[in-house]
N, CA and C atoms of all chains as a GROMACS GRO file, in nm:
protein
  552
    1UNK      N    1   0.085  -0.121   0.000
    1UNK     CA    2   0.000   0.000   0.000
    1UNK      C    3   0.087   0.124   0.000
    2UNK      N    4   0.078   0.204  -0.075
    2UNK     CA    5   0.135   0.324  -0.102
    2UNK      C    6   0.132   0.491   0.040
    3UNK      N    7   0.224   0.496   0.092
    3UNK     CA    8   0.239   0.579   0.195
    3UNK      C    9   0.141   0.708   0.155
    4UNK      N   10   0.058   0.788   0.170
    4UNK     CA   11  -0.024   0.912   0.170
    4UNK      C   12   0.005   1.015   0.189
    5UNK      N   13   0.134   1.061   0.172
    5UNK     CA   14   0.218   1.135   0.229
    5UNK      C   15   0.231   1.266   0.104
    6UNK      N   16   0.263   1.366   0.141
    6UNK     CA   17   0.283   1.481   0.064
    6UNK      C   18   0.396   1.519   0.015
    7UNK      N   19   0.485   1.475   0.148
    7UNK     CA   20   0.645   1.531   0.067
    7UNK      C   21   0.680   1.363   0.058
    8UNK      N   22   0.630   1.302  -0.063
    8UNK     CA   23   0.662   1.151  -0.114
    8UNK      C   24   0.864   1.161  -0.114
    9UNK      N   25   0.888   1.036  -0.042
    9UNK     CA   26   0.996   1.055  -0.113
    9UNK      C   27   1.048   0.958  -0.248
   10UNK      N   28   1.167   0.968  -0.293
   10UNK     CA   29   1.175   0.866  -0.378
   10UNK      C   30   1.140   0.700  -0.322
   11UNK      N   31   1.127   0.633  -0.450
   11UNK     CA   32   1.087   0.501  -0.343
   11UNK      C   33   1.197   0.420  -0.287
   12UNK      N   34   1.168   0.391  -0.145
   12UNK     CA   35   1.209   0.314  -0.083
   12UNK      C   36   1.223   0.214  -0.018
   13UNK      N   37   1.201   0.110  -0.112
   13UNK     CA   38   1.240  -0.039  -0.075
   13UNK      C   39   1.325  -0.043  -0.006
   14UNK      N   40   1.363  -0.115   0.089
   14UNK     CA   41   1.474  -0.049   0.212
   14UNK      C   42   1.533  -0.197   0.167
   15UNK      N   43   1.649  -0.185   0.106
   15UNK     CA   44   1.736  -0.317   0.039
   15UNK      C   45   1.880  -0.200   0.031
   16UNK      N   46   2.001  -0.277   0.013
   16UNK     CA   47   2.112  -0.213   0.032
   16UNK      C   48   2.208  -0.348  -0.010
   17UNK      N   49   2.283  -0.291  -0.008
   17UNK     CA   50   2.408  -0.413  -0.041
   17UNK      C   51   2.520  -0.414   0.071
   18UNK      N   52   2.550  -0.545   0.058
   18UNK     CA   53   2.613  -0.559   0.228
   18UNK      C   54   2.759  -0.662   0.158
   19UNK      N   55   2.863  -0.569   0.194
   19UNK     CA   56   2.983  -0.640   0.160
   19UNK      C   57   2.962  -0.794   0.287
   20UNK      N   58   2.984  -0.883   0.247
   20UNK     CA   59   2.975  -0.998   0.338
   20UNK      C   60   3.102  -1.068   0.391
   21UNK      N   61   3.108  -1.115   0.467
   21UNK     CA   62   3.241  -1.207   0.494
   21UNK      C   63   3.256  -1.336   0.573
   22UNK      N   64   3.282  -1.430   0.546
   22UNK     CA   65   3.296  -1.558   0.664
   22UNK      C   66   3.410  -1.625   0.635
   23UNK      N   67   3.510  -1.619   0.757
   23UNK     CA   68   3.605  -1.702   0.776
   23UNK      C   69   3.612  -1.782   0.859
   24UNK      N   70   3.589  -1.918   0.861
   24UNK     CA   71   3.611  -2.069   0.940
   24UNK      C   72   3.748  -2.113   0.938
   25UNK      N   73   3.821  -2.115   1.024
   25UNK     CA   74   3.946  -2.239   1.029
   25UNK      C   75   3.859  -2.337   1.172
   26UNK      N   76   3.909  -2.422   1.182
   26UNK     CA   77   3.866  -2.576   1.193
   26UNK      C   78   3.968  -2.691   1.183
   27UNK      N   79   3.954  -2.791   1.275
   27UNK     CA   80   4.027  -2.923   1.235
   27UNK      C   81   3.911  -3.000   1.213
   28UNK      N   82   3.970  -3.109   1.207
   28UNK     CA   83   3.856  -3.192   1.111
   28UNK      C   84   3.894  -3.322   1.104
   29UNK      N   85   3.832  -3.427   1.157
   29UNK     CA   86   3.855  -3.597   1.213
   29UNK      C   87   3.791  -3.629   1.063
   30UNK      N   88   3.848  -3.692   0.970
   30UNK     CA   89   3.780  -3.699   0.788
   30UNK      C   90   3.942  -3.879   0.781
   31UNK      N   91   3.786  -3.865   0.661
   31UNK     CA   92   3.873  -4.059   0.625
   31UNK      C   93   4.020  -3.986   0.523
   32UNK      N   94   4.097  -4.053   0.540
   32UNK     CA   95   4.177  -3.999   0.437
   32UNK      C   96   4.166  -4.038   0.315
   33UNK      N   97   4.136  -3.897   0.240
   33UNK     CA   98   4.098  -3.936   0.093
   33UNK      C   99   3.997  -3.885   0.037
   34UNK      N  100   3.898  -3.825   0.176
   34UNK     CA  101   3.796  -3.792   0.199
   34UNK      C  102   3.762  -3.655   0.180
   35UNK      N  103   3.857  -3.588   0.164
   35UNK     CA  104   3.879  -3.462   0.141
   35UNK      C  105   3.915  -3.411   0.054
   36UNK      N  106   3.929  -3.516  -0.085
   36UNK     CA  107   4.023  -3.467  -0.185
   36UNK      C  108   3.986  -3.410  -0.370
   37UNK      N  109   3.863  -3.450  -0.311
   37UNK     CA  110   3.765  -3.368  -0.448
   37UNK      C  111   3.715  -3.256  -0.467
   38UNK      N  112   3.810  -3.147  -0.547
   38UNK     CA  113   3.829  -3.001  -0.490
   38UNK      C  114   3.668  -2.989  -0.522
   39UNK      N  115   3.623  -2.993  -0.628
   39UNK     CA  116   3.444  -2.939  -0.645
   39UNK      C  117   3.358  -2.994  -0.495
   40UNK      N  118   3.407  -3.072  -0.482
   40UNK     CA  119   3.323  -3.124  -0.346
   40UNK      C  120   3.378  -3.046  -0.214
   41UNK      N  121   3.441  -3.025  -0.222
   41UNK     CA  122   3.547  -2.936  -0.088
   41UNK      C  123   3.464  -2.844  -0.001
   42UNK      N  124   3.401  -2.679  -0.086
   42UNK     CA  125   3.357  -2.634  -0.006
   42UNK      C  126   3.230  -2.652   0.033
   43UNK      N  127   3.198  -2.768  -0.038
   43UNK     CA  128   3.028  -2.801   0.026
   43UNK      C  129   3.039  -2.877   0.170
   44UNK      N  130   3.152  -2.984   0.142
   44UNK     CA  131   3.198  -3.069   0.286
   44UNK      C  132   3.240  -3.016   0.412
   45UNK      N  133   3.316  -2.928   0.368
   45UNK     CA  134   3.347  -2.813   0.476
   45UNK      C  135   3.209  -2.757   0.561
   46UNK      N  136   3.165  -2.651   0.440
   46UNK     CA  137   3.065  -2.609   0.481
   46UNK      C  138   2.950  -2.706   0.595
   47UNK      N  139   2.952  -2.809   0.526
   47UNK     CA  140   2.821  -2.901   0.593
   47UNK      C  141   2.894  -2.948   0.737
   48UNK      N  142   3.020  -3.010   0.698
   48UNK     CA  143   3.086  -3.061   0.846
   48UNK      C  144   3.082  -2.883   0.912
   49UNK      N  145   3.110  -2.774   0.929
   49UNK     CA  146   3.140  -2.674   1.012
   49UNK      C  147   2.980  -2.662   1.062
   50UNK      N  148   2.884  -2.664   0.985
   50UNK     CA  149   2.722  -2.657   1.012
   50UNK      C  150   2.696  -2.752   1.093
   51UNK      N  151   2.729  -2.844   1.138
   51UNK     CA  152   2.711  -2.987   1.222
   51UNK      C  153   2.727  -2.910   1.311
   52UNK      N  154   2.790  -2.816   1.366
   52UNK     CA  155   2.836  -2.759   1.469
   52UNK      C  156   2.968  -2.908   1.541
   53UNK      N  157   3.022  -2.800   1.652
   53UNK     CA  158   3.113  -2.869   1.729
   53UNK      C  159   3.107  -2.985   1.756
   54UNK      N  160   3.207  -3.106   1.782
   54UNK     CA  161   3.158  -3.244   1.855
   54UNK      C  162   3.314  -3.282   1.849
   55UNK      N  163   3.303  -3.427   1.847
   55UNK     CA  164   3.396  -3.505   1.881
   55UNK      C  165   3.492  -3.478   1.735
   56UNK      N  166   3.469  -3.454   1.652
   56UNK     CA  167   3.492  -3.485   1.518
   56UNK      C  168   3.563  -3.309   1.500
   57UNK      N  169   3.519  -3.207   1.519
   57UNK     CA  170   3.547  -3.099   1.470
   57UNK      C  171   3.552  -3.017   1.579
   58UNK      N  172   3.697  -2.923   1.579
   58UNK     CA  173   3.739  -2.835   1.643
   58UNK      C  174   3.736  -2.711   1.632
   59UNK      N  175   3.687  -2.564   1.652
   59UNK     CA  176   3.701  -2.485   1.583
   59UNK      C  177   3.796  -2.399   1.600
   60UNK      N  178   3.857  -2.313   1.549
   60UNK     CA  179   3.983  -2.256   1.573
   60UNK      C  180   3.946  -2.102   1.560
   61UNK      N  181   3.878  -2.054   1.472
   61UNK     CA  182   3.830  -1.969   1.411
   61UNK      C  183   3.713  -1.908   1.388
   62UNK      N  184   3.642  -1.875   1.368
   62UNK     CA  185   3.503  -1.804   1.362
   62UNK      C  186   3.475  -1.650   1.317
   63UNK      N  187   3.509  -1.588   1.196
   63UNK     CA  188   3.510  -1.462   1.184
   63UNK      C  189   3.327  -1.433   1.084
   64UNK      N  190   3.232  -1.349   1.124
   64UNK     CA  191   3.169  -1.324   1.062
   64UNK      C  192   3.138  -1.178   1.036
   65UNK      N  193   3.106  -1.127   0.911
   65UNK     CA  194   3.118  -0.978   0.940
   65UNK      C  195   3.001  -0.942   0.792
   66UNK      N  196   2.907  -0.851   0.846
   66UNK     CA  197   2.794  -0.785   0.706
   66UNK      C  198   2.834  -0.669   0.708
   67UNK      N  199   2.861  -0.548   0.630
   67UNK     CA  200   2.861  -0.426   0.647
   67UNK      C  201   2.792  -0.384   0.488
   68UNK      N  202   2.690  -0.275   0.542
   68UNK     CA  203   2.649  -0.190   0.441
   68UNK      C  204   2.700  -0.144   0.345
   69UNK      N  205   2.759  -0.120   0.252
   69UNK     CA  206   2.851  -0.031   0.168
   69UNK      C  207   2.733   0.034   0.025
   70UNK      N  208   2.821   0.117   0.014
   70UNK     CA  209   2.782   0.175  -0.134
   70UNK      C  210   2.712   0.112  -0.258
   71UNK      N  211   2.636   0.100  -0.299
   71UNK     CA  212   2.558   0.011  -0.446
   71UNK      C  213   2.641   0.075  -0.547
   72UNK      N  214   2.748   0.216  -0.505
   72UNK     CA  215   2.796   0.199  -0.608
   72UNK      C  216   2.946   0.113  -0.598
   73UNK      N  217   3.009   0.065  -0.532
   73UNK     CA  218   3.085  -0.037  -0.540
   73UNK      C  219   3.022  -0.185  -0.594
   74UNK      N  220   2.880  -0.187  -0.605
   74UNK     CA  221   2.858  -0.385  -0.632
   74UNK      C  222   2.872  -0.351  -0.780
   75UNK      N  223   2.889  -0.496  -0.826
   75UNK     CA  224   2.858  -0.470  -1.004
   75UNK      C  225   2.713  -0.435  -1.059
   76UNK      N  226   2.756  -0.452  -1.204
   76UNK     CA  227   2.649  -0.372  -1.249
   76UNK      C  228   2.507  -0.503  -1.208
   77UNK      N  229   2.496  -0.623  -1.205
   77UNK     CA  230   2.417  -0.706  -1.195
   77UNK      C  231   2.327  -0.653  -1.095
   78UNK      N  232   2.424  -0.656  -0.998
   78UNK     CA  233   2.387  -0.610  -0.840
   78UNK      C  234   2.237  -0.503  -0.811
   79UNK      N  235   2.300  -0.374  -0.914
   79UNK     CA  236   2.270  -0.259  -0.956
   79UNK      C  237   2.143  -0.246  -1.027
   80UNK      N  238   2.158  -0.306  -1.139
   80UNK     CA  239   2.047  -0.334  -1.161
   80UNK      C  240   1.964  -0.443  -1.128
   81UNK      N  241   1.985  -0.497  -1.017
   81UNK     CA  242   1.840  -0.588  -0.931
   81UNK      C  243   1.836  -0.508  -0.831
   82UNK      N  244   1.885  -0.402  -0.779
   82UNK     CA  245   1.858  -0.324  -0.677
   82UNK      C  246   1.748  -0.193  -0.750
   83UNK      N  247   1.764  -0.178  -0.831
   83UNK     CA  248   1.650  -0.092  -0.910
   83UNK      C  249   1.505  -0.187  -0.965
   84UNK      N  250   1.540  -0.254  -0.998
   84UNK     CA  251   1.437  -0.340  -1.026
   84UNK      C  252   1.316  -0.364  -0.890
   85UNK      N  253   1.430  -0.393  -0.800
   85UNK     CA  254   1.358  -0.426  -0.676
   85UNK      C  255   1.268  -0.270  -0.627
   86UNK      N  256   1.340  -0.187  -0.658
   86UNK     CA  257   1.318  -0.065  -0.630
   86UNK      C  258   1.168  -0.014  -0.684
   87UNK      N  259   1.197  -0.042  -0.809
   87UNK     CA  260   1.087  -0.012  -0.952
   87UNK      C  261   0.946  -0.119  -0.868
   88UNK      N  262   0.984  -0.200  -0.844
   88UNK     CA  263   0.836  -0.302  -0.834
   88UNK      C  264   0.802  -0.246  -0.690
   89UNK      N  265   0.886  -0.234  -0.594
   89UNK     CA  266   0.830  -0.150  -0.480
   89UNK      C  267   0.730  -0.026  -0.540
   90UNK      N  268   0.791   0.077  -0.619
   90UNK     CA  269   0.711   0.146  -0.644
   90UNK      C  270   0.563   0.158  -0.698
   91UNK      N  271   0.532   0.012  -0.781
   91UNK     CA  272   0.424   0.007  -0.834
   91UNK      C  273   0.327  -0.114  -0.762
   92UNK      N  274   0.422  -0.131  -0.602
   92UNK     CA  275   0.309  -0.235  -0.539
   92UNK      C  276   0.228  -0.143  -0.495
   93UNK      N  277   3.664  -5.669   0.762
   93UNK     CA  278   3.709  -5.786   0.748
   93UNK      C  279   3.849  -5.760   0.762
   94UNK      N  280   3.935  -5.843   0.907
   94UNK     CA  281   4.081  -5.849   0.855
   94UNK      C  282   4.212  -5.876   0.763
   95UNK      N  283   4.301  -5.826   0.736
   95UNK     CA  284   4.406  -5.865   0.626
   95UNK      C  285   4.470  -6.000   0.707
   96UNK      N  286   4.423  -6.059   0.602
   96UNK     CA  287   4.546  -6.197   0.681
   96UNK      C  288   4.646  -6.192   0.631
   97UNK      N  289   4.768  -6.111   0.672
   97UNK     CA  290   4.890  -6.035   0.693
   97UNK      C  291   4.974  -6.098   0.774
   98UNK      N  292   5.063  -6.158   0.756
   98UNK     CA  293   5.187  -6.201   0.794
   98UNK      C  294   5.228  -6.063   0.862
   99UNK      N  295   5.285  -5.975   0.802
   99UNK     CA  296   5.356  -5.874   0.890
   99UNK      C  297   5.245  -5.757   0.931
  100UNK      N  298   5.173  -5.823   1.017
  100UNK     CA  299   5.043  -5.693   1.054
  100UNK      C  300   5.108  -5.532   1.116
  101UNK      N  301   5.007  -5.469   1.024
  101UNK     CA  302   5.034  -5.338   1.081
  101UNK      C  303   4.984  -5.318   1.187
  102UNK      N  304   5.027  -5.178   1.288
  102UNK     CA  305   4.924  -5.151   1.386
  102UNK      C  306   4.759  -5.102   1.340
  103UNK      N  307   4.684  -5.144   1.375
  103UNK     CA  308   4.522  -5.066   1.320
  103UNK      C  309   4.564  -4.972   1.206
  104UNK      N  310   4.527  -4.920   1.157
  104UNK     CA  311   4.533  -4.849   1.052
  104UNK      C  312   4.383  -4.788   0.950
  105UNK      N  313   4.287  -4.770   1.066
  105UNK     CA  314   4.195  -4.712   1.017
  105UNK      C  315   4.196  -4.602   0.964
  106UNK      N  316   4.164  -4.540   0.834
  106UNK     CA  317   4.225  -4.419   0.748
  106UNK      C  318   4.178  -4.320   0.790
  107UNK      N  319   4.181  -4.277   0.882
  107UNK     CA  320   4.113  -4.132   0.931
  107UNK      C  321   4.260  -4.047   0.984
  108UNK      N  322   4.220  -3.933   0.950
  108UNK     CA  323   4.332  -3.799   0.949
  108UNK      C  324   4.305  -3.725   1.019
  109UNK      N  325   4.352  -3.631   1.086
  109UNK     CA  326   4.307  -3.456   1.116
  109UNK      C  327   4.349  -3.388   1.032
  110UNK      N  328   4.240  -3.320   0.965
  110UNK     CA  329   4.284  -3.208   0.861
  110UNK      C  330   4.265  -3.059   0.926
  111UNK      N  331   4.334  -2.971   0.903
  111UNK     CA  332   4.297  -2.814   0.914
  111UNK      C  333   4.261  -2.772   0.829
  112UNK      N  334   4.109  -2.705   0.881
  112UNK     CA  335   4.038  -2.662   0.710
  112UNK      C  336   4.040  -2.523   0.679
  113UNK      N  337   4.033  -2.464   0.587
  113UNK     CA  338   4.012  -2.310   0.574
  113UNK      C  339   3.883  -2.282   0.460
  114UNK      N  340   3.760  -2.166   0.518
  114UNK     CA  341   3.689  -2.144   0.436
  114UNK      C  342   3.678  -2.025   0.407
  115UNK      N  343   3.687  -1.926   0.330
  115UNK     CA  344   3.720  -1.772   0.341
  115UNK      C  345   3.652  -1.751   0.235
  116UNK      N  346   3.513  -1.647   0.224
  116UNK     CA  347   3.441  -1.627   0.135
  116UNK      C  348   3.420  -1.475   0.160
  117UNK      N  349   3.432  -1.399   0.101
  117UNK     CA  350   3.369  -1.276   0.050
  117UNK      C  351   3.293  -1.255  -0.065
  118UNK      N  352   3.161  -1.157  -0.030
  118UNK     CA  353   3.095  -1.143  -0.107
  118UNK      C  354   2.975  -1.068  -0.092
  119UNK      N  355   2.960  -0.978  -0.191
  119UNK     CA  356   2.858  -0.855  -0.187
  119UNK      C  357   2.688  -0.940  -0.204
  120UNK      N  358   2.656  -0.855  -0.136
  120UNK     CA  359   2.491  -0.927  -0.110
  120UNK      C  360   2.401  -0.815  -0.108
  121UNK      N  361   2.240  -0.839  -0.176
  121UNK     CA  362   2.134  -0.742  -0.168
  121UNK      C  363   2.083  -0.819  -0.096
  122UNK      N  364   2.038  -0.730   0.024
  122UNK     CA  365   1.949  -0.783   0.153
  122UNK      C  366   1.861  -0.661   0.228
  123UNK      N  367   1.743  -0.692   0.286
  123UNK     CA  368   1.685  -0.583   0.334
  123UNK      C  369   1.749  -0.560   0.489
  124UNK      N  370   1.748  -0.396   0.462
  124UNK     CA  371   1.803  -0.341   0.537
  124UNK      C  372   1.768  -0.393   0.649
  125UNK      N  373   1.870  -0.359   0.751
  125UNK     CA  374   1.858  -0.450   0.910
  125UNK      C  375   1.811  -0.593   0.920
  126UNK      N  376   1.812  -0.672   0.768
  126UNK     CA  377   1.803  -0.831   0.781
  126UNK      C  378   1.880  -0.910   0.790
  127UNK      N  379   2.032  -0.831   0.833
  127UNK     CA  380   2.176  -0.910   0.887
  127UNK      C  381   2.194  -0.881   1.034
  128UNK      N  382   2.133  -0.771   1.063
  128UNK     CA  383   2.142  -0.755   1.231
  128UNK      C  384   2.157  -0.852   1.349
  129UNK      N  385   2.082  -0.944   1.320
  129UNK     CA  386   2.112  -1.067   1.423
  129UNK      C  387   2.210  -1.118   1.402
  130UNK      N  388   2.286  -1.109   1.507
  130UNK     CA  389   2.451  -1.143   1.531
  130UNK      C  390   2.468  -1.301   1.502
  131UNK      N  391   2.342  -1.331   1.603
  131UNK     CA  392   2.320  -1.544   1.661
  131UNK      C  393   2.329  -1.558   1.449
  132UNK      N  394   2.283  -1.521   1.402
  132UNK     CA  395   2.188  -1.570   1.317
  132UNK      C  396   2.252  -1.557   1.140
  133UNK      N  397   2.376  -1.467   1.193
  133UNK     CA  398   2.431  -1.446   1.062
  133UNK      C  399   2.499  -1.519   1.020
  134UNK      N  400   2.593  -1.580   1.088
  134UNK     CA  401   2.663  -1.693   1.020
  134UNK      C  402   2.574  -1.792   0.886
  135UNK      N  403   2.470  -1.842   1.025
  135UNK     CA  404   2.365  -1.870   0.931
  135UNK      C  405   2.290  -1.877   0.754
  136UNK      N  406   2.238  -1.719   0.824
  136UNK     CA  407   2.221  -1.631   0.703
  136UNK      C  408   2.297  -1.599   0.563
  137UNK      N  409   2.445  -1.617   0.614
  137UNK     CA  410   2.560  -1.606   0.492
  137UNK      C  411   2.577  -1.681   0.415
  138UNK      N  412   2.560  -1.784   0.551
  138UNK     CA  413   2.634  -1.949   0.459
  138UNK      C  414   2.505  -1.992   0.373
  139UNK      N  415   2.365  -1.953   0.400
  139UNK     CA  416   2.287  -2.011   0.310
  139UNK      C  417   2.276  -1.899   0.214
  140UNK      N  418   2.269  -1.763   0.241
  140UNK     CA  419   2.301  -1.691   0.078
  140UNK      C  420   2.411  -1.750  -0.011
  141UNK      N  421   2.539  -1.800   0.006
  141UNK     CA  422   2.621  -1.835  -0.027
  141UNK      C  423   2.616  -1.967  -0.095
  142UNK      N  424   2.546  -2.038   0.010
  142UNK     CA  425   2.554  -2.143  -0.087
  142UNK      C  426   2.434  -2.160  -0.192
  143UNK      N  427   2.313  -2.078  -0.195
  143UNK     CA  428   2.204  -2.056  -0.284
  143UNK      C  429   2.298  -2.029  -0.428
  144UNK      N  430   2.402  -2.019  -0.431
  144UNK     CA  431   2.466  -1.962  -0.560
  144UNK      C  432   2.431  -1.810  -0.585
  145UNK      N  433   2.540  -1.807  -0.699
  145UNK     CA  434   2.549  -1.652  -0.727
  145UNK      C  435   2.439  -1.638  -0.832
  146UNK      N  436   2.378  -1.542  -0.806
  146UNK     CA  437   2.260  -1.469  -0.905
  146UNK      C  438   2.245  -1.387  -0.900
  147UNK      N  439   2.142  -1.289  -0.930
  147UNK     CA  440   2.144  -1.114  -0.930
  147UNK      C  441   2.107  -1.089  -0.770
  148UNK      N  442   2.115  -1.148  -0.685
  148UNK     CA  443   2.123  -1.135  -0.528
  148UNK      C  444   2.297  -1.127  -0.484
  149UNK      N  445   2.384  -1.200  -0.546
  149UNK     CA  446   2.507  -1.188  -0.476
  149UNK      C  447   2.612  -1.204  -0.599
  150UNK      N  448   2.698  -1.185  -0.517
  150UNK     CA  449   2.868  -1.119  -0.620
  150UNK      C  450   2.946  -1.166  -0.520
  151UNK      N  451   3.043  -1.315  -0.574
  151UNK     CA  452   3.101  -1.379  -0.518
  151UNK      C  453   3.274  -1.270  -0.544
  152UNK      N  454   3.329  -1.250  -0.443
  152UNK     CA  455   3.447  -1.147  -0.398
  152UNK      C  456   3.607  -1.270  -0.423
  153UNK      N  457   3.572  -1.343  -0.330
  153UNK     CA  458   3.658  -1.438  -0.276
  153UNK      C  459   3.619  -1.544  -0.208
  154UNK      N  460   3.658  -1.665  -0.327
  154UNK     CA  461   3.634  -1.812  -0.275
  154UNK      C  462   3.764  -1.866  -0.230
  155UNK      N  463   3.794  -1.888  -0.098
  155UNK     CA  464   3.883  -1.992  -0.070
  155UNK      C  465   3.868  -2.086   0.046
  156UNK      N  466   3.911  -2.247  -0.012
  156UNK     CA  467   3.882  -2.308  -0.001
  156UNK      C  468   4.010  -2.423   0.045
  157UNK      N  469   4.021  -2.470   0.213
  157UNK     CA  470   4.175  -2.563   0.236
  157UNK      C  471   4.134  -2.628   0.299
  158UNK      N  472   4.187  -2.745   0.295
  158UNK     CA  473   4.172  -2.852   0.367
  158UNK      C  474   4.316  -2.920   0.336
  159UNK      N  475   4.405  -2.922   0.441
  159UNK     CA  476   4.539  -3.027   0.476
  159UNK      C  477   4.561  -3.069   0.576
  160UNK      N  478   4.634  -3.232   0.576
  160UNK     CA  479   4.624  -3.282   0.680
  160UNK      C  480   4.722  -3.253   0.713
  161UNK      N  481   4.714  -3.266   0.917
  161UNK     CA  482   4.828  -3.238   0.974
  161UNK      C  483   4.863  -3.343   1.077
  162UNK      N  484   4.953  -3.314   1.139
  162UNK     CA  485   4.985  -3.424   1.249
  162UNK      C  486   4.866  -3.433   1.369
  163UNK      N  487   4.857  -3.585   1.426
  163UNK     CA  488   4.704  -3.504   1.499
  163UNK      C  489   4.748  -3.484   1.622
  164UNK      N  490   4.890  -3.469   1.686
  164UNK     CA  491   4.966  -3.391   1.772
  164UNK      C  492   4.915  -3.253   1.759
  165UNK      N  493   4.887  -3.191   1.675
  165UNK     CA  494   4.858  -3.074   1.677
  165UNK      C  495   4.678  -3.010   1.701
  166UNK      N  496   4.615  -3.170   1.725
  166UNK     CA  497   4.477  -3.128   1.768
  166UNK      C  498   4.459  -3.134   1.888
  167UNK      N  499   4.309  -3.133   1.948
  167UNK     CA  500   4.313  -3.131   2.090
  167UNK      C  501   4.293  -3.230   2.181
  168UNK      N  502   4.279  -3.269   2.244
  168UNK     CA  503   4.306  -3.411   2.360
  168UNK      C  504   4.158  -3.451   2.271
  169UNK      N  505   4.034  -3.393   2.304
  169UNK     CA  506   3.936  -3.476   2.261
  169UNK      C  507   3.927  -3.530   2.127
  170UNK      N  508   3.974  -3.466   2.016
  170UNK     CA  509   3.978  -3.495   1.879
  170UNK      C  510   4.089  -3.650   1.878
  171UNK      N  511   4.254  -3.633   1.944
  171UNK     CA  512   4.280  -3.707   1.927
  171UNK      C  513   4.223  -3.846   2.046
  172UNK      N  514   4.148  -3.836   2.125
  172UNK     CA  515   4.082  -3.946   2.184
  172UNK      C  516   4.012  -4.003   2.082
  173UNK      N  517   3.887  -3.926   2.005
  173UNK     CA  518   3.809  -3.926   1.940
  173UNK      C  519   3.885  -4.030   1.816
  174UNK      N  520   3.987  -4.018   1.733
  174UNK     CA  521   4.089  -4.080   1.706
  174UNK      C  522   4.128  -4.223   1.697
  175UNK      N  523   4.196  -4.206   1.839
  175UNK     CA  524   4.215  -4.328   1.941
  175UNK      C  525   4.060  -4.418   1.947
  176UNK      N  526   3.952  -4.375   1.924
  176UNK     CA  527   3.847  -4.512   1.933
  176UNK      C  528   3.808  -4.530   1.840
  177UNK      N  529   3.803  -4.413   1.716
  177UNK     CA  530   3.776  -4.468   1.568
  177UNK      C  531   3.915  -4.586   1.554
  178UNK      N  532   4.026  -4.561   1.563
  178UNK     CA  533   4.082  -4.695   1.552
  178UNK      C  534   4.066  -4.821   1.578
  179UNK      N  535   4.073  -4.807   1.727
  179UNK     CA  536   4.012  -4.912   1.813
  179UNK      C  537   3.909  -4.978   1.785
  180UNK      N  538   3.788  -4.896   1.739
  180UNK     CA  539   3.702  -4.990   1.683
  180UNK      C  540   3.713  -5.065   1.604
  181UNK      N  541   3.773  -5.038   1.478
  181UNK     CA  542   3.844  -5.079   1.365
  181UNK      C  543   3.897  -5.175   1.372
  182UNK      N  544   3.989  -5.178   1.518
  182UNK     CA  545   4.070  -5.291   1.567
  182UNK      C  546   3.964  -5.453   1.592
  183UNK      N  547   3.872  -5.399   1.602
  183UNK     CA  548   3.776  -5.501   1.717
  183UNK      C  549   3.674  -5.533   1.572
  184UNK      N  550   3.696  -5.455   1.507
  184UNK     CA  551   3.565  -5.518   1.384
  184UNK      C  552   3.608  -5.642   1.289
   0.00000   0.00000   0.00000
């Protein structure tokens, strides 16, 4: 539903682009051999670090970080799905 | 099933400790204040991330390690943990 407002401002879909970051180090109890199919790598990782902690996995590391930045630093893809998104806000 | 081995090794169940590394950067469209939850971002990343790249995200930096190391260098529980995956091995 469209705000009723007089001094409209431009539209604002409240979306932004967020430089992202995650760094995991980890040990890791794995069969040997088990580890060695690079396409398979960061899915295994990923899924063993998601198990969370146990007997099997240690964590060493844990860095997570979102920060807001500029839309004009993302690429142009970015850019234009952030207008798009923008555009259809305007005409809900 | 055992090797009927004349010169038996000790157990030798193939399991390693590896140190893993996962280091991902990457620009993301998200609504504003929908990374705020601290608990929840890790979360949040790893499944934007692994949804693949599309006009939602702009992969920065994929890296991806996994090497094994001595398991002297893990922690008492990992190498216990270790010590009975063998053992079992031993007894099967």
């Amino acid at each position: 539903m469209k705000q009723d407002s007089l001094d409209r401002q431009p539209a604002a879909f409240e979306v932004s682009v967020y430089e992202c970051e995650v760094h995991l180090k980890f040990r890791l109890i794995e069969e040997k051999g088990g580890l060695s199919d690079r396409d398979q790598l960061l899915e295994q990782l990923i899924d063993a670090f998601t198990c969370g902690t146990d007997e099997y996995l240690e964590p060493l590391q844990v860095l997570v970080k979102a920060e807001e930045v500029s839309e004009m630093s993302a690429s142009p893809e970015l850019r234009r799905q952030l207008i798009r998104l923008r555009n259809s806000n305007d005409l809900a």
